[in-house]
Phi, psi and omega in degrees: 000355177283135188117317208285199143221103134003127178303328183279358160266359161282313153257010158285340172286273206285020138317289148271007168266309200274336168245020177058030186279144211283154180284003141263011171297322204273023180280309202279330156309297170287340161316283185325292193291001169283302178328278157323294185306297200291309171296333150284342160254345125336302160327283246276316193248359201257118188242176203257146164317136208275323153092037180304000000 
């Protein structure tokens, strides 16, 4: 997976290139989506209670 690019890093470029956004919003961006990925795998993974 080393090497690669990401769809979202593909658009954190052109984000700051074409619509000037400062970097840290897209700091923030990437926050948000780290974020999201760790709760859908969490979810995801997650087992059900034994209900004892």
């Amino acid at each position: 997976m080393a090497g690669r690019v990401s769809d979202y890093e593909v658009g954190c470029e052109r984000a700051d290139r074409d619509m000037h956004v400062p970097a840290h919003w897209i700091v923030v961006g990437a926050l948000v989506v780290a974020g999201l990925g760790i709760l859908m795998g969490v979810k995801a993974t997650r087992q059900k209670d034994s209900g004892t």
